[in-house]
C-alpha positions as CSV (number, residue, x, y, z in Angstrom):
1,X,-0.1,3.8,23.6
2,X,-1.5,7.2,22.5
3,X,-1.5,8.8,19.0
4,X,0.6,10.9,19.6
5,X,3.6,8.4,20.8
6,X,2.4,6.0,17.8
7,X,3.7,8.8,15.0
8,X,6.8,9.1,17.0
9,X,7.9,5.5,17.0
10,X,10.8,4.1,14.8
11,X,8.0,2.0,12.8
12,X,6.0,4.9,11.4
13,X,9.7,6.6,11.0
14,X,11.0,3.8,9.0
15,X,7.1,3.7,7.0
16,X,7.4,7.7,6.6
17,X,10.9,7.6,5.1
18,X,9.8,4.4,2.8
19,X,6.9,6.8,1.4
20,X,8.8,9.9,0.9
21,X,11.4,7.9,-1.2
22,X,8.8,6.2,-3.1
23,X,7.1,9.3,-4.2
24,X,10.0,11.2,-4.3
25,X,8.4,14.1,-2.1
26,X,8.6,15.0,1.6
27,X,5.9,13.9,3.7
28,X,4.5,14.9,7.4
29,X,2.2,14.6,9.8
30,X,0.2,16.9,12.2
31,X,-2.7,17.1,14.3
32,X,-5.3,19.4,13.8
33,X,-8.4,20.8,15.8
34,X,-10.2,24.0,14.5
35,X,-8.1,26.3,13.7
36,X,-5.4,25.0,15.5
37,X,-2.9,22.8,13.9
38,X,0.0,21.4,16.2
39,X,3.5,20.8,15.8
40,X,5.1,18.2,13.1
41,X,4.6,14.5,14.9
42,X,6.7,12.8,12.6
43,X,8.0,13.1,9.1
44,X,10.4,12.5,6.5
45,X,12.4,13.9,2.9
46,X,13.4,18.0,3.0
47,X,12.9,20.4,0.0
48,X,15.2,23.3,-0.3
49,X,12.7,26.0,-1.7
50,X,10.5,25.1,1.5
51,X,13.4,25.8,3.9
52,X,14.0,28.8,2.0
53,X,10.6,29.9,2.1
54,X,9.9,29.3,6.5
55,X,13.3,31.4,7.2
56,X,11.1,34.6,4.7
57,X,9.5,36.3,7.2
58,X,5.9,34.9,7.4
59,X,7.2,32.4,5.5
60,X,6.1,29.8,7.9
61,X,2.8,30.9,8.8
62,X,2.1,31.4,5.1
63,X,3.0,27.3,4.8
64,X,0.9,26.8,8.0
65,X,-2.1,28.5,6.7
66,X,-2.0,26.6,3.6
67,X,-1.5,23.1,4.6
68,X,-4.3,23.9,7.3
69,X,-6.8,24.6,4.3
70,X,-6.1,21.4,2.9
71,X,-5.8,19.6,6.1
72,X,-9.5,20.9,7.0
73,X,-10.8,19.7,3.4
74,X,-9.5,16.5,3.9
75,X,-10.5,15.8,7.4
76,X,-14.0,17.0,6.2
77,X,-14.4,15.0,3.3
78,X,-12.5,11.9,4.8
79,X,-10.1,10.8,2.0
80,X,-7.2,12.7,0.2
81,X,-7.6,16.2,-1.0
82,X,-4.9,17.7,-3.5
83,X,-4.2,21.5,-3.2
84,X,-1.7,24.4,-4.2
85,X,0.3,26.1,-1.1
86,X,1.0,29.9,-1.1
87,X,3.8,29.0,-3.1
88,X,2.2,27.5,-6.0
89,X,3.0,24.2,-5.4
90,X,1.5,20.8,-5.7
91,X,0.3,19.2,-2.0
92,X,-2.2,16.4,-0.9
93,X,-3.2,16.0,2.6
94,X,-5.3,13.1,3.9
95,X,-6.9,12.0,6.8
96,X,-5.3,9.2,9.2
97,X,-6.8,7.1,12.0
98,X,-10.3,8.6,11.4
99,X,-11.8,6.5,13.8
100,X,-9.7,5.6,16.6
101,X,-8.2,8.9,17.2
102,X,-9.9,11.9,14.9
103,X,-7.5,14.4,13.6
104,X,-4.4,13.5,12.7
105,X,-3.4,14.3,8.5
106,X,-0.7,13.2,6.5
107,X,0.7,15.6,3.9
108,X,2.5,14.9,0.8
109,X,4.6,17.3,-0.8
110,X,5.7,20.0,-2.2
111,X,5.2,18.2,-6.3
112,X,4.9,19.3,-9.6
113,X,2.7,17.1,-11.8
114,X,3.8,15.9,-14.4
115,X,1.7,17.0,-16.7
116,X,2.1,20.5,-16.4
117,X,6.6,20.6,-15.7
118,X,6.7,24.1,-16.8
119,X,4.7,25.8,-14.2
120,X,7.1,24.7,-11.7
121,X,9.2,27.9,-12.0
122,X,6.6,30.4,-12.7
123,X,4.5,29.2,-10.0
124,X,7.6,29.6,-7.3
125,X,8.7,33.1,-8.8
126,X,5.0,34.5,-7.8
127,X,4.6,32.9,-4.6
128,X,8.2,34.4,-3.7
129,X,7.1,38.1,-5.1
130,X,3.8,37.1,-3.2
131,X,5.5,36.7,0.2
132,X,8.9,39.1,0.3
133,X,6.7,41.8,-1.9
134,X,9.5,42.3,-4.5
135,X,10.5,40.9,-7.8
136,X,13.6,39.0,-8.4
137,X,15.2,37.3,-11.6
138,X,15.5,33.7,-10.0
139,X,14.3,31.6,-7.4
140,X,17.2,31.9,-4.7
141,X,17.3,27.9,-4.3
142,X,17.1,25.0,-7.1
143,X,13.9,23.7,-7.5
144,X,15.5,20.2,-8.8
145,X,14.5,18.5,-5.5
146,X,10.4,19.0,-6.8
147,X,10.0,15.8,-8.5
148,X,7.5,15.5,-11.5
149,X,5.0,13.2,-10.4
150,X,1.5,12.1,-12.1
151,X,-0.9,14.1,-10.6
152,X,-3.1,11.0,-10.0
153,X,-0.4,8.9,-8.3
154,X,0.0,11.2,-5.2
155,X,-3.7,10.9,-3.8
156,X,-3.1,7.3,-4.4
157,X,0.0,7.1,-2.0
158,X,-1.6,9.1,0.7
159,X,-4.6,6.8,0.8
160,X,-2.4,3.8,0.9
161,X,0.3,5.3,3.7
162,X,-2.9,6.3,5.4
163,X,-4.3,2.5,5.3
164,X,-0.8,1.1,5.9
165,X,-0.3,3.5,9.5
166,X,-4.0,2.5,10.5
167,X,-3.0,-1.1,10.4
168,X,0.3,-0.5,11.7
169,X,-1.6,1.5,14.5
170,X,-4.0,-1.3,15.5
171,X,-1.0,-4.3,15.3
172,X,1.3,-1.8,17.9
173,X,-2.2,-1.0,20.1
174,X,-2.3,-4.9,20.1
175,X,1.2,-5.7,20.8
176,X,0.6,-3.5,24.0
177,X,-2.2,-4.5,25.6
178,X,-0.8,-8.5,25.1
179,X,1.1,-9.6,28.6
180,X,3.4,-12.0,29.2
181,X,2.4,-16.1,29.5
182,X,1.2,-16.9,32.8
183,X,3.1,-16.5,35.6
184,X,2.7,-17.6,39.7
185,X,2.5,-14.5,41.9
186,X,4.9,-14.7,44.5
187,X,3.9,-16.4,47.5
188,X,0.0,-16.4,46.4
189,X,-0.4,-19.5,44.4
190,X,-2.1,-17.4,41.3
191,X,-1.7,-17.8,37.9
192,X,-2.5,-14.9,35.8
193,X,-3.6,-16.0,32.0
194,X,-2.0,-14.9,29.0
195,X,-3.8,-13.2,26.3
196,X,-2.7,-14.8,22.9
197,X,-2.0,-12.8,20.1
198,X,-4.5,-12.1,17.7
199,X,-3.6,-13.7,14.3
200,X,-2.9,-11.0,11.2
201,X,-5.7,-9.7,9.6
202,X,-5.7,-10.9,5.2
203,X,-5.3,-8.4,3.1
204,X,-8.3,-6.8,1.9
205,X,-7.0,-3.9,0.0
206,X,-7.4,-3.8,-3.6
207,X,-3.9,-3.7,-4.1
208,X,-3.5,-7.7,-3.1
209,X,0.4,-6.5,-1.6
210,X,0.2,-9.5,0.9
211,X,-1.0,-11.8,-1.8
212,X,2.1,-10.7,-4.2
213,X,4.2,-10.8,-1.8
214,X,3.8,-14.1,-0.8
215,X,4.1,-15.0,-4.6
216,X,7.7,-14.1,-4.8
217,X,8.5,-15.4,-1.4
218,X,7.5,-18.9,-3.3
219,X,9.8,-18.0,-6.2
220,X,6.5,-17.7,-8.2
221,X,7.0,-14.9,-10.2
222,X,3.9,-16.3,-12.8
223,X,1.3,-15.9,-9.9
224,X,2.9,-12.4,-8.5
225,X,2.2,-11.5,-12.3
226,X,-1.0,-12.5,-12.7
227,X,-2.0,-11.1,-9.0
228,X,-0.5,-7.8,-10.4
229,X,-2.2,-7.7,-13.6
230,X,-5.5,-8.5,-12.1
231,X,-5.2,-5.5,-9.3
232,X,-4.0,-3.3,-12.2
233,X,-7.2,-4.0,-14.3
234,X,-9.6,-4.1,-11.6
235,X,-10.1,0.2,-11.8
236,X,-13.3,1.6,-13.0
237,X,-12.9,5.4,-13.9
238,X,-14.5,8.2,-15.8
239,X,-11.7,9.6,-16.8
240,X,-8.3,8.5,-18.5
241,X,-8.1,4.6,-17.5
242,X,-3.9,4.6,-18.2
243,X,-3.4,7.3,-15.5
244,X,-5.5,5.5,-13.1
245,X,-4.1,2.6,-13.2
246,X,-0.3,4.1,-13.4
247,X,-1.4,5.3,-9.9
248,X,-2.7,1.9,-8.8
249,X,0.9,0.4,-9.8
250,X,2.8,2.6,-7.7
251,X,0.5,1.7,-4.7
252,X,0.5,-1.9,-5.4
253,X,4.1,-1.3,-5.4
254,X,4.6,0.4,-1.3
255,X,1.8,-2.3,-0.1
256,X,3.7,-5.3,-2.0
257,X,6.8,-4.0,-0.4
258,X,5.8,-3.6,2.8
259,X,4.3,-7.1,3.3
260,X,7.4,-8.5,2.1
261,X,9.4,-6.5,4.5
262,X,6.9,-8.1,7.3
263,X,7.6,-11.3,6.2
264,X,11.9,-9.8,5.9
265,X,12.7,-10.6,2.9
266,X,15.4,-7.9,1.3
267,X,13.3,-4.9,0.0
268,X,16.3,-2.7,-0.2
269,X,17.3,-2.7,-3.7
270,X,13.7,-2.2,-4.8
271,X,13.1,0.4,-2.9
272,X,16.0,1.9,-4.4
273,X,14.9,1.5,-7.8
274,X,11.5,3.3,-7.1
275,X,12.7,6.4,-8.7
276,X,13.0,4.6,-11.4
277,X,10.6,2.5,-11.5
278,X,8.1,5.9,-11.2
279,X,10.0,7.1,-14.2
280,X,9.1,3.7,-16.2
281,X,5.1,4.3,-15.4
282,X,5.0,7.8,-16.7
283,X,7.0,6.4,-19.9
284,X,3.8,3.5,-20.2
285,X,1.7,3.5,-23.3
286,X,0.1,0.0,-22.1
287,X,-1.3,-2.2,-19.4
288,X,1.4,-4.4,-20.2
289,X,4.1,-1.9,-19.8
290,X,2.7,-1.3,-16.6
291,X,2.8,-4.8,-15.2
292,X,6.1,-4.9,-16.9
293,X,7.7,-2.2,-14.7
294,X,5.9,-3.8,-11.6
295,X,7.1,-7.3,-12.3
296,X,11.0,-5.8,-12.8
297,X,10.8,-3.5,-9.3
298,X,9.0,-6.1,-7.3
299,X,11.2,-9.3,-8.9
300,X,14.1,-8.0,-7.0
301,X,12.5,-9.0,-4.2
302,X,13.5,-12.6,-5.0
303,X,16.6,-12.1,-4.4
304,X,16.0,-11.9,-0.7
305,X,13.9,-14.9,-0.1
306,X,17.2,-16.5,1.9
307,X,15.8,-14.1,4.7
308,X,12.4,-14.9,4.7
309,X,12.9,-18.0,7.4
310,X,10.7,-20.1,5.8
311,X,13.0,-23.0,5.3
312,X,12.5,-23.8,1.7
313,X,8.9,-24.7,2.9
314,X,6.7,-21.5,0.5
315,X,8.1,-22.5,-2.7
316,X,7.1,-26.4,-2.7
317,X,3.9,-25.7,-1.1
318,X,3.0,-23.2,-3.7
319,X,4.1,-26.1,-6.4
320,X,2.0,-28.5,-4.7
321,X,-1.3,-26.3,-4.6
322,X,-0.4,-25.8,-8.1
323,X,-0.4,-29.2,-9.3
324,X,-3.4,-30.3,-8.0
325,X,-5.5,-27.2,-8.9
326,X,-8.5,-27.6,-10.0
327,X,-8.8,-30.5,-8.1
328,X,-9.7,-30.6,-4.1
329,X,-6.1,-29.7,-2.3
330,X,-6.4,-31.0,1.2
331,X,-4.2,-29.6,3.8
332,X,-3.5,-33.1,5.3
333,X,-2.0,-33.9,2.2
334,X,0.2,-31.0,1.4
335,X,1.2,-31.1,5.2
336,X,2.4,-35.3,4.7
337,X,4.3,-34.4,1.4
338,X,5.9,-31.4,3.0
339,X,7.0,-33.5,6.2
340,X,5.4,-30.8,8.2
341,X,2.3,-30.7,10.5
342,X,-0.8,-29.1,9.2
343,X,-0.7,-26.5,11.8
344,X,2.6,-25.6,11.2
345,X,1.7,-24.6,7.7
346,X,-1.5,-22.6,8.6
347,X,0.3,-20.5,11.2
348,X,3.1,-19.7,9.0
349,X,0.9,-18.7,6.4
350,X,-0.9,-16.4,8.5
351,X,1.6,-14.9,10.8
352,X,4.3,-14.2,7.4
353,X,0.8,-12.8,5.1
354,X,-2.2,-12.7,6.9
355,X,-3.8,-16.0,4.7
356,X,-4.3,-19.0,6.5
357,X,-4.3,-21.9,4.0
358,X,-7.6,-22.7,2.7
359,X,-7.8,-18.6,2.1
360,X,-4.4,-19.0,0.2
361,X,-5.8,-21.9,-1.9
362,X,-8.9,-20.1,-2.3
363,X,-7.3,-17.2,-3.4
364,X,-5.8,-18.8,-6.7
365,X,-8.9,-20.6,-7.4
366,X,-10.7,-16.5,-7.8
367,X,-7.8,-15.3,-9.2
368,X,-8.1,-18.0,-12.3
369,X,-11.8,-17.6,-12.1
370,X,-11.2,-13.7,-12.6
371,X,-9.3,-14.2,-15.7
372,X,-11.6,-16.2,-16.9
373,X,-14.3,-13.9,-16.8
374,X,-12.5,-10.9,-18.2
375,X,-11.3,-12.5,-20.8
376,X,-13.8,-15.4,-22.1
377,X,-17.5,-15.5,-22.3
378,X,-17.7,-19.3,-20.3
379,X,-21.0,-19.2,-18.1
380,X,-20.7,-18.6,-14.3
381,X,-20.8,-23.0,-14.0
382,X,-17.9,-23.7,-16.2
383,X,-16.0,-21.2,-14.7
384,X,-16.9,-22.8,-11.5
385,X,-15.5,-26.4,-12.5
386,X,-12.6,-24.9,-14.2
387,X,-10.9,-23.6,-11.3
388,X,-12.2,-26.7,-8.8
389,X,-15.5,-25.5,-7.4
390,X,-18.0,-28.1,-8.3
391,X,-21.0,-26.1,-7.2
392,X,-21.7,-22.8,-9.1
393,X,-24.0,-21.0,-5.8
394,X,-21.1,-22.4,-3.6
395,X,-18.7,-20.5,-6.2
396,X,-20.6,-17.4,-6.5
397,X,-20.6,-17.2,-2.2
398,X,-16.6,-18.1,-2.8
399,X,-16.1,-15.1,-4.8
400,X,-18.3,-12.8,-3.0
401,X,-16.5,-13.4,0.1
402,X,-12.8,-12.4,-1.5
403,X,-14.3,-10.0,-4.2
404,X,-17.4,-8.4,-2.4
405,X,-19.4,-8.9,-5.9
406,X,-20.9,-11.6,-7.8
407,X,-19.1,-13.3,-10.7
408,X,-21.8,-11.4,-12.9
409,X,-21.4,-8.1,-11.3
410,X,-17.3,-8.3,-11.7
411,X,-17.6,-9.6,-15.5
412,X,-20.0,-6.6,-16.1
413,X,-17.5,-4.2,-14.6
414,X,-14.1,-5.4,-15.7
415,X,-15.3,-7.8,-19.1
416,X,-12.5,-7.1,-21.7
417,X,-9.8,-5.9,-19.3
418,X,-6.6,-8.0,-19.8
């Protein structure tokens, strides 16, 4: 499969639509070489003003020119890049696929940001006297379908729609090259080997959506919360931390969302409630209003784990890994109290979430160790035996493996956050 054909498939539809409603903006994508920017690949959402705007004459070459400026800064600097359009209005553009197949952006918009609601208008009126050369009294459309939006939380959503299509990119390129199990050419004896599928990637991103999701498959909603809060705190900025982190929720939010809709359990009523759920960040004064509105859009998703064919299995295995934390928990074990064979676990684990088991156990033995060392001054070694590692060098290799720092580095960075 080419890039190209990737952008138009039903999956990155369905991801494209998923975005636009959860930032309440339209969203493309295009390919761009030079100074040459081809036609839309794939897309999703509308905004009135902008169809008003492409029927002006130059109307659409003025859009084109715009979103190419942005496109080149982004594709240059290799990560999303807000801008203004001709128009006035709020856009980001970010790269996609930089590696496997150069070129492609993703744009995001038109927005207003929130901050700044009454520049919408004026903005739109001079861009319109800008482009037909005359001066009217209104703006011929409504410009209700503009949503206000933090201006922090849009680059946020690009970068994460732009991770999300990469891995959706390399699972499809996969999925193609696999062929069927062996079978006896005709006549000649010859059995061609299958090539097995390659087991899902865990979840790196900082945004833990695999992890969360997994948590509310079990029913845990106390571990989904803690996993949230701990995303939501691990954000180092120079600027104002609240904003920061308001954009971190609503990516932690589309990444949770979309694991749980690979492991299909019922994401639809939280993704209808993302509007709102937007609406409930920009109202946050707190970190624990933000987890707050996390934990309400993201516990809907409990009411779907009937379809995530797991057979009752996630929610007693995460109460048995529970109950013998800190202790040694032995996949043996688990496996004989579940009536279920070791294997069985592992692969469900890892096909559902990308975490085999001893990653999944490991997991919760970091997360308690992070909390830990935000919130207490315990040495390094009782943190170690507190959350079952007896060893605190075999501890600090444990959490440089899932955190990519030492225990020292992350208390220095993140001590205090709750």
């Amino acid at each position: 499969m080419n890039a190209a054909a990737f952008f138009r498939t039903d999956e990155v539809r369905r991801a494209l639509e998923r975005v636009s409603q959860a930032g309440s903006m339209p969203v493309s994508v295009h390919f761009v070489e030079g100074d040459h920017e081809g036609p839309s690949l794939a897309g999703a959402g509308k905004c009135e003003a902008c169809k008003y705007v492409a029927g002006c004459p130059g109307g659409k070459a003025a859009c084109r020119d715009s979103r190419m400026s942005g496109s080149r800064r982004a594709l240059t600097r290799q990560h999303p890049v807000a801008y203004l359009c001709h128009m006035g209005f709020a856009c980001v553009s970010a790269p996609i696929l930089p590696e496997s197949a150069p070129g492609f952006v993703l744009t995001l918009g038109p927005y207003c940001p929130a901050e700044a609601p009454q520049t919408l208008t004026l903005d739109a009126m001079r861009g319109l006297a800008a482009l037909v050369d005359e001066e009217r009294p209104f703006f011929p459309t409504p410009l209700t379908d503009i949503a206000l939006v933090p201006s922090a939380s849009v680059p946020v959503i690009a970068e994460w729609t732009a991770e999300s299509l990469s891995e959706l990119w390399e699972r499809m390129r996969e999925r193609s090259q696999e062929v069927e199990p062996a079978i006896e050419d005709a006549g000649m004896g010859i059995r061609r080997p299958s090539r097995k599928r390659r087991p899902k990637a865990p979840d790196h991103s900082p945004y833990r959506g695999a992890e969360i999701a997994a948590a509310l498959a079990s029913g845990n909603q106390t571990l989904a919360r803690s996993l949230v809060k701990s995303a939501l705190a691990e954000v180092e900025s120079k600027g104002e931390v609240l904003a920061v982190r308001r954009a971190r929720a609503i990516a932690l939010a589309g990444a949770t969302l979309e694991a749980a809709e690979c492991a299909n359990l019922d994401t639809l009523d939280s993704w209808e409630e993302f509007p709102a759920f937007v609406t409930a960040l920009r109202q946050a004064r707190s970190d624990s209003d933000l987890t707050s509105a996390a934990m309400s859009l993201l516990a809907i998703v409990l009411r779907g784990t009937a379809r995530a064919s797991t057979d009752g299995m996630l929610p007693e295995l995460d109460r048995l890994i529970m109950a013998r934390l800190p202790e040694a928990v032995r996949l043996a074990e688990v496996a004989q109290r579940l009536n279920r064979h070791p294997t069985a676990i592992t692969h469900q684990l890892q096909r559902k979430f990308g975490l085999s088991f001893s990653q999944y156990v490991g997991r919760v033995r970091i997360d308690m160790a992070k909390e830990l060392l935000r919130r207490t001054r315990l040495g390094v070694g009782d943190i170690a035996q507190r959350v079952g590692v007896a060893d605190a060098s075999n501890f600090s290799k444990l959490f440089r493996k899932f955190e990519g720092v030492s225990p020292q580095q992350y208390r220095s960075r993140y001590k205090g956050q709750r």
